[in-house]
C-alpha positions in Angstrom: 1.1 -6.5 6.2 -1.8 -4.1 6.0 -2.2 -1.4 3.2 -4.4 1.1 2.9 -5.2 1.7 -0.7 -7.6 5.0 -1.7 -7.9 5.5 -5.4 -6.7 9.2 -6.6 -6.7 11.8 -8.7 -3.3 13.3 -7.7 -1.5 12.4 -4.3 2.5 13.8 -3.4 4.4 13.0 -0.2 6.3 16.5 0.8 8.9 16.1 3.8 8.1 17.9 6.8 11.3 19.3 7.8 12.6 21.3 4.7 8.9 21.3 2.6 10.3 19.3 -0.5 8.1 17.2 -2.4 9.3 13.5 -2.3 7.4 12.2 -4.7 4.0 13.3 -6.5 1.6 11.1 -9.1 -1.1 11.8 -10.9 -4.5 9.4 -11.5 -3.4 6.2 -9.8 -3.5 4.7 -6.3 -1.6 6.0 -3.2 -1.2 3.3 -0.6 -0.6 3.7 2.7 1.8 0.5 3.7 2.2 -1.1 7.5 4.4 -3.9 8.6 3.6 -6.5 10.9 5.9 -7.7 13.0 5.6 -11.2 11.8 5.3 -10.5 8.3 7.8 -12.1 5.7 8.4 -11.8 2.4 5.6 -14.4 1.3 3.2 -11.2 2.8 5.1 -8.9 1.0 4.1 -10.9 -2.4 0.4 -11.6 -1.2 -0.2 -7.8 -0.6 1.9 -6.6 -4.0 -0.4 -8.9 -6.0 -3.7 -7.5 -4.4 -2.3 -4.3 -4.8 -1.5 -4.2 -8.2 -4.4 -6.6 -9.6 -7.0 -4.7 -7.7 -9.7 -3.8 -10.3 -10.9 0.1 -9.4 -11.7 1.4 -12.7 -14.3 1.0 -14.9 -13.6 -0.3 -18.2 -13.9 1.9 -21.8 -17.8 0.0 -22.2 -18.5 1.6 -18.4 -18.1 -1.7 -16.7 -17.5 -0.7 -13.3 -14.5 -2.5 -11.2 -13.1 -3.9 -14.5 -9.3 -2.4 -14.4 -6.6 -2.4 -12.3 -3.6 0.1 -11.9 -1.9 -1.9 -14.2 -4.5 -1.9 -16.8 -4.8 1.7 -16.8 -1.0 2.5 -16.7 -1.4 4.8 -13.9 1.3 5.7 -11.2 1.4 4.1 -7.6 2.5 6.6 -4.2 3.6 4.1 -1.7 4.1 5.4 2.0 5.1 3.5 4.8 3.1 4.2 8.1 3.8 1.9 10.9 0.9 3.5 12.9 -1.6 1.4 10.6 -1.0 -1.5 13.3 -1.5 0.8 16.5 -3.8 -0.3 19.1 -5.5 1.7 21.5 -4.7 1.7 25.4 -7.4 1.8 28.4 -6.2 5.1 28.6 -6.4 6.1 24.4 -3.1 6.1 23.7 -1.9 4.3 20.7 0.7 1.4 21.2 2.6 0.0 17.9 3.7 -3.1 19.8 2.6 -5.3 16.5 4.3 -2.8 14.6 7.9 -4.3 12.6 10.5 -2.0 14.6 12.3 0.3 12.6 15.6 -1.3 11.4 13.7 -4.8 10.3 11.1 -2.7 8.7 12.4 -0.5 6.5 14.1 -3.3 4.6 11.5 -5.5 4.2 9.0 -2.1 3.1 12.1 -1.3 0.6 11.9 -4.8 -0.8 8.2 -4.4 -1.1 9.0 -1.6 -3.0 11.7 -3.2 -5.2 8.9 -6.2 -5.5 6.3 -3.8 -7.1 8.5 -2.4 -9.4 9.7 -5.8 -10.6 6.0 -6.6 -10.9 5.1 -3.6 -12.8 7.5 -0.7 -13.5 9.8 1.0 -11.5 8.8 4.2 -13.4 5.0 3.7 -12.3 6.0 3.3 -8.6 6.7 6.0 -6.3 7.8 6.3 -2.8 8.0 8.4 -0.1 10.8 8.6 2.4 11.0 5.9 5.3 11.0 7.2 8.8 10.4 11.0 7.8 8.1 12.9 8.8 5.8 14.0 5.5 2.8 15.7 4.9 0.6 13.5 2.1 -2.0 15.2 0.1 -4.4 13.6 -2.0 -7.3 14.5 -4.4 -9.8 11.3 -3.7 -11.2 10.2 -6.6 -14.6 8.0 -5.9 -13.7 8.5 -2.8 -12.3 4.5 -3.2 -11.1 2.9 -0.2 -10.0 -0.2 0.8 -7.8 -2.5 2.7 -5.4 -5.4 1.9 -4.3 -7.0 4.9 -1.9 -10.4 4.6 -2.9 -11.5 8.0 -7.1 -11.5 6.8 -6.2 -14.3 4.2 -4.1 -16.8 6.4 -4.2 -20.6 5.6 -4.4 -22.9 8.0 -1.2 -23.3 9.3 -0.9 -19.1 9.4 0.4 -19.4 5.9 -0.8 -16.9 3.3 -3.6 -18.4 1.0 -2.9 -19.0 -2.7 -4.7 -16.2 -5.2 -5.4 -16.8 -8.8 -4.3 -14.3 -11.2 -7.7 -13.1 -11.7 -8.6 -12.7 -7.8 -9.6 -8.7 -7.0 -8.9 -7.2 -3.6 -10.1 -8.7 -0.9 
């Protein structure tokens, strides 16, 4: 599993074919969410835990990288994009072949979702709409960016290594 995390100001998800906004947040994170073909649900907790425990704030004293999400009470946009795991042909075209197909992956990206808001608050966590087309806006605040990928923090064994509560983003 591989997100995409950028820290923002404002970010909204409005569908493509009819122009209505799917979901919209304020300060908070908007993260851009791909499935691996071979990812499972133990991925799905790896990356929920970075996600939400990633410290991007600074503190009330100034303390740089001190809060998370969480901390601050701020919203989360999550959008799946299965073109996070495209690979590029001899001739530049992009191939998703380690791309989750469709059917397997929007269940397992609408558990992720269900996962975070278990984790957190469903009322923090937003979502746009699987398999639409959608424009995404965002206001970058920092700019912050970074990436959480499951498969960077395999065991031995290709099992997902065990985090502390206190581990940051990788």
């Amino acid at each position: 599993m591989r997100i995409v995390v950028q820290r923002v100001r404002s970010a909204s998800v409005t569908l493509t074919d009819n122009q209505s906004i799917a979901s919209a947040i304020g300060p908070g994170l908007l993260a851009l969410v791909g499935l691996h073909q071979e990812d499972t649900l133990q991925d799905l907790e790896y990356c929920c835990k970075k996600l939400l425990g990633c410290k991007l704030w600074e503190n009330e004293s100034g303390g740089q990288w001190r809060h998370s999400v969480k901390q601050k009470s701020y919203d989360c946009l999550c959008v799946s994009q299965f073109t996070l795991y495209a690979t590029l042909s001899k001739k530049h075209q992009p191939d998703y072949k380690l791309a989750m197909k469709a059917a397997q992956a929007e269940q397992l990206y609408q558990d992720f979702i269900d996962l975070l808001k278990r984790e957190y608050s469903s009322e923090k966590i937003h979502n746009g709409v699987f398999g639409a087309m959608m424009d995404v806006s965002l206001v970058n605040d920092g700019p912050v960016t970074i990436v959480i990928d499951s498969r960077d923090a395999a065991r031995l064994n290709g099992k997902i290594e065990s985090q502390s509560e206190d581990d940051d983003c990788l």
